[in-house]
C-alpha positions as CSV (number, residue, x, y, z in Angstrom):
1,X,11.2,-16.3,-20.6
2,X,11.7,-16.2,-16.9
3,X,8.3,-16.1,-15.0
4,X,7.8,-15.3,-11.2
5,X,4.7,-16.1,-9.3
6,X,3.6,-13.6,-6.7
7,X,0.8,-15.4,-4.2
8,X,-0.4,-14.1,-1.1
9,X,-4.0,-13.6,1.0
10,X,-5.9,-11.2,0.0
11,X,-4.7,-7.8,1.1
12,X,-1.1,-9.0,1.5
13,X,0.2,-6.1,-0.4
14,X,1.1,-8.3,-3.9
15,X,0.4,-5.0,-6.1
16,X,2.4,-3.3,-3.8
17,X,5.2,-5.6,-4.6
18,X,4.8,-5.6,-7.9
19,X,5.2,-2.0,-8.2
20,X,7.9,-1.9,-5.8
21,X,9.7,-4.6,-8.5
22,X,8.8,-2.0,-11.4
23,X,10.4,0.6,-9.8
24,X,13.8,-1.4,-9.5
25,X,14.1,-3.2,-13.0
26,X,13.7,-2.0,-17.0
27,X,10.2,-2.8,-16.9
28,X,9.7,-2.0,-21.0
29,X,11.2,-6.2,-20.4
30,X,8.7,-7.1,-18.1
31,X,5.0,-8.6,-18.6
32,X,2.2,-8.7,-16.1
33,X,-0.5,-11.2,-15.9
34,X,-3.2,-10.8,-13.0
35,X,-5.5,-13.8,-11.7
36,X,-8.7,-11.2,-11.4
37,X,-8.6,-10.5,-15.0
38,X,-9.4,-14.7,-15.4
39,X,-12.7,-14.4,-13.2
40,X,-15.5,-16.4,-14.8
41,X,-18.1,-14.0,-16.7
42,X,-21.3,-14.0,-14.6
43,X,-23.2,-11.8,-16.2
44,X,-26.0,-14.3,-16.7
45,X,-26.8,-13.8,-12.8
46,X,-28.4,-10.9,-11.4
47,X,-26.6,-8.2,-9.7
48,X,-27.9,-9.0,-6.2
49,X,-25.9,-12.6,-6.7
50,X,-23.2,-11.4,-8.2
51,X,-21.8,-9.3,-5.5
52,X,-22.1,-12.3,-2.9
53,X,-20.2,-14.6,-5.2
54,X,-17.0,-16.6,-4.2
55,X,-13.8,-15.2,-5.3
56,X,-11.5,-16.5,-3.3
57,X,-12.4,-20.2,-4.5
58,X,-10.2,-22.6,-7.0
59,X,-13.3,-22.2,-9.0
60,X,-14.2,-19.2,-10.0
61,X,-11.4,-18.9,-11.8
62,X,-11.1,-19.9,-15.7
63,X,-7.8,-21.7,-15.3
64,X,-7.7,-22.9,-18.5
65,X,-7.6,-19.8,-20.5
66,X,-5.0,-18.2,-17.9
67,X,-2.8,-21.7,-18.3
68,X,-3.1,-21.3,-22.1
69,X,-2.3,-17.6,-22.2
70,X,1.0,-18.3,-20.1
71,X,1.9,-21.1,-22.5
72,X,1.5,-18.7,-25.2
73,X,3.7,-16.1,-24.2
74,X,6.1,-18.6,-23.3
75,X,6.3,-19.6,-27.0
76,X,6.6,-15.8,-28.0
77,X,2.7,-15.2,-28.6
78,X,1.5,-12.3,-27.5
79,X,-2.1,-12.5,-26.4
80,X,-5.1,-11.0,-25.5
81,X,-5.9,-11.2,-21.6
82,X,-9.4,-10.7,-20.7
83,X,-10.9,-8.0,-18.3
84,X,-12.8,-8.1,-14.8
85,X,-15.1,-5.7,-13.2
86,X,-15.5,-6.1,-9.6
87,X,-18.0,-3.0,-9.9
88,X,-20.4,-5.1,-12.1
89,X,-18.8,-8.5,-11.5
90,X,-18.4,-9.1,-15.1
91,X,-15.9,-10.1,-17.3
92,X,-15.4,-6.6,-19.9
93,X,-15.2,-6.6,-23.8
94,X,-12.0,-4.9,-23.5
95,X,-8.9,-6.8,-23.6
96,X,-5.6,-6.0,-22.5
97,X,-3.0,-7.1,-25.0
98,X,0.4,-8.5,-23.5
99,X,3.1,-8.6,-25.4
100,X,5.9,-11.7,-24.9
101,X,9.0,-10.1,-23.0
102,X,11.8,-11.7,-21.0
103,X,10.4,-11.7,-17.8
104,X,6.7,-12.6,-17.2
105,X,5.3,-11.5,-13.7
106,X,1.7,-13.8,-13.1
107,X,0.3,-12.3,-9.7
108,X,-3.1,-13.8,-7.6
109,X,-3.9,-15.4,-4.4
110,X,-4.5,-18.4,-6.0
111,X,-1.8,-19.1,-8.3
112,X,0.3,-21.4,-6.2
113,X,-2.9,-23.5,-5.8
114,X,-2.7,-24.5,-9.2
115,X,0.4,-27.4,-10.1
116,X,0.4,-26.9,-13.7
117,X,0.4,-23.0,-13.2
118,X,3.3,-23.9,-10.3
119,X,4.9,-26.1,-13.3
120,X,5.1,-22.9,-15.6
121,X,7.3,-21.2,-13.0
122,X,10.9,-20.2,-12.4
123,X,10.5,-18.4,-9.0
124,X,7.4,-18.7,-6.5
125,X,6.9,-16.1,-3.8
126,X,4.5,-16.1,-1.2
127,X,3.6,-13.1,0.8
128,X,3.0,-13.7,4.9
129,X,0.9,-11.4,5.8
130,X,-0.9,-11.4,9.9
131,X,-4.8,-12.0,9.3
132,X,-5.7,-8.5,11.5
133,X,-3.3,-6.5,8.7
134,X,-5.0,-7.9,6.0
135,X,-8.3,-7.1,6.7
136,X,-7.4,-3.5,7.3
137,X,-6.3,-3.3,3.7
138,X,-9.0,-5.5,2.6
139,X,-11.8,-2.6,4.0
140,X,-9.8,0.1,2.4
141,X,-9.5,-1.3,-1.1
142,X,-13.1,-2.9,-1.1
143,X,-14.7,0.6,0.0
144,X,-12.6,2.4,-2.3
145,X,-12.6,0.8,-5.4
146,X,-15.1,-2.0,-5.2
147,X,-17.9,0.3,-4.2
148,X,-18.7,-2.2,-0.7
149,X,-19.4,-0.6,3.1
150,X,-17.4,-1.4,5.5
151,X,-19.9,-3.8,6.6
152,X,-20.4,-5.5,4.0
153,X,-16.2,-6.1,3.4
154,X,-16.2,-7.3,6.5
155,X,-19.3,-9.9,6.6
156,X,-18.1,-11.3,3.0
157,X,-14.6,-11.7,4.8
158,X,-15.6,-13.8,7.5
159,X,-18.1,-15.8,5.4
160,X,-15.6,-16.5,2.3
161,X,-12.5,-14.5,2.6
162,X,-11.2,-16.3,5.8
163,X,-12.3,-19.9,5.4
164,X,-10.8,-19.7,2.0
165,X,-7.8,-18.6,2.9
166,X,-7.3,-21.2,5.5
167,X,-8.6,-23.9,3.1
168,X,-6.8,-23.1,0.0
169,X,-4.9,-20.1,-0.2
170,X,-2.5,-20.8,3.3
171,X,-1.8,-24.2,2.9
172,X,-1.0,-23.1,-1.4
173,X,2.5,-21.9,0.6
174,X,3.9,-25.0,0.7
175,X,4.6,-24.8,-3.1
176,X,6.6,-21.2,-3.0
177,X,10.1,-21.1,-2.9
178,X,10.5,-18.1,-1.0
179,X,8.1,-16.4,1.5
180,X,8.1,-12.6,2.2
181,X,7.2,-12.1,5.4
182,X,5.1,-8.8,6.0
183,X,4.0,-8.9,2.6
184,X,4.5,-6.4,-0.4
185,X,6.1,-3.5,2.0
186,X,10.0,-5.9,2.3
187,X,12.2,-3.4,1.0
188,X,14.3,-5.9,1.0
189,X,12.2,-9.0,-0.5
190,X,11.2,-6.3,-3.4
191,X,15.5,-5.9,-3.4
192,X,16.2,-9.8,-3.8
193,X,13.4,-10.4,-6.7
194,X,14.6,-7.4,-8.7
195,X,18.1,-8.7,-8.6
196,X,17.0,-11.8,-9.5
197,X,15.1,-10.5,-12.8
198,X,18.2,-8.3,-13.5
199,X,20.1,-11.3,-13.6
200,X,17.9,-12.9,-16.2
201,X,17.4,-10.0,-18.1
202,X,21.2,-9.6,-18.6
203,X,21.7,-13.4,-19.5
């Protein structure tokens, strides 16, 4: 199994990618794992808390069970990945289940923060993205599928978004082995990667 890390600030266009990759490549070989569907459940907490907790910490993520899932495809398991509501901000019953293919796509801003996720890797991209673009796309999405105003995307941003981005996620880049600069909408980035996986997939 040959298994590509896609990182990036939030609103750097790593779905974008992603689906630019599919479009290039058999993707009946490909597998896609997604940091948000490893947010810790926190249903125990009322709403009004909820929707003013930290994603974009280390922490709120349930690293364990994603590093365990990834080992388990690896081995040819196919597993059961867990699901996220960002409406509720709680973790579903539903589970998505991920069959073991040759090329396993693991996408989140905070991947490359994590060394033994970085030590499960074959290729680590990071998407560079200007701050001012990201936000844009960060209103857009929130208002449209995570039921937030515009106001409130943009207070959340500058109170965790930013400062964990300059904390964690930016300084994460250090670990990737190829940057795409302006994100998921490099034609020619998208180009390169799918290459890359045809490669494998032929081998």
């Amino acid at each position: 199994m040959f298994i590509i890390g896609i990182a990036g600030g939030s609103g750097s266009g790593k779905t974008t990618l992603v689906n630019s990759i599919l479009e290039r490549v058999p993707f009946e070989q490909i597998s896609l794992l997604a940091q948000d569907s490893y947010y810790k459940d926190s249903s125990h907490l009322p709403l009004e808390q909820r929707r003013v907790l930290n994603f974009d910490h280390p922490d709120s993520i349930e690293w364990e069970l994603m590093l365990a899932d990834i080992k388990k495809l690896k081995s040819g398991q196919a597993v059961e990945c867990p699901t996220y509501s960002y409406l509720t901000c709680t973790r579903q019953p539903e589970t998505i289940h991920i069959e073991p293919r040759k090329i396993l796509i693991v996408e989140g801003i905070l991947i490359l923060t994590q060394p033994a996720l970085c030590d499960e890797m074959d290729m680590k991209i990071y998407l560079e993205v200007e701050p001012d673009h990201r936000l844009s796309r960060i209103i857009e999405r929130d208002m449209e599928s995570r039921g937030r105003t515009a106001q409130e995307v943009i207070k959340r941003y500058y109170k965790t978004v930013r400062p964990m981005h300059e904390e964690f996620i930016k300084p994460s880049r250090e670990r990737a082995d190829m940057l795409v600069m302006g994100g998921g909408l490099n034609a020619k980035a998208a180009d390169f990667i799918s290459s890359a996986i045809l490669g494998k997939i032929r081998e």
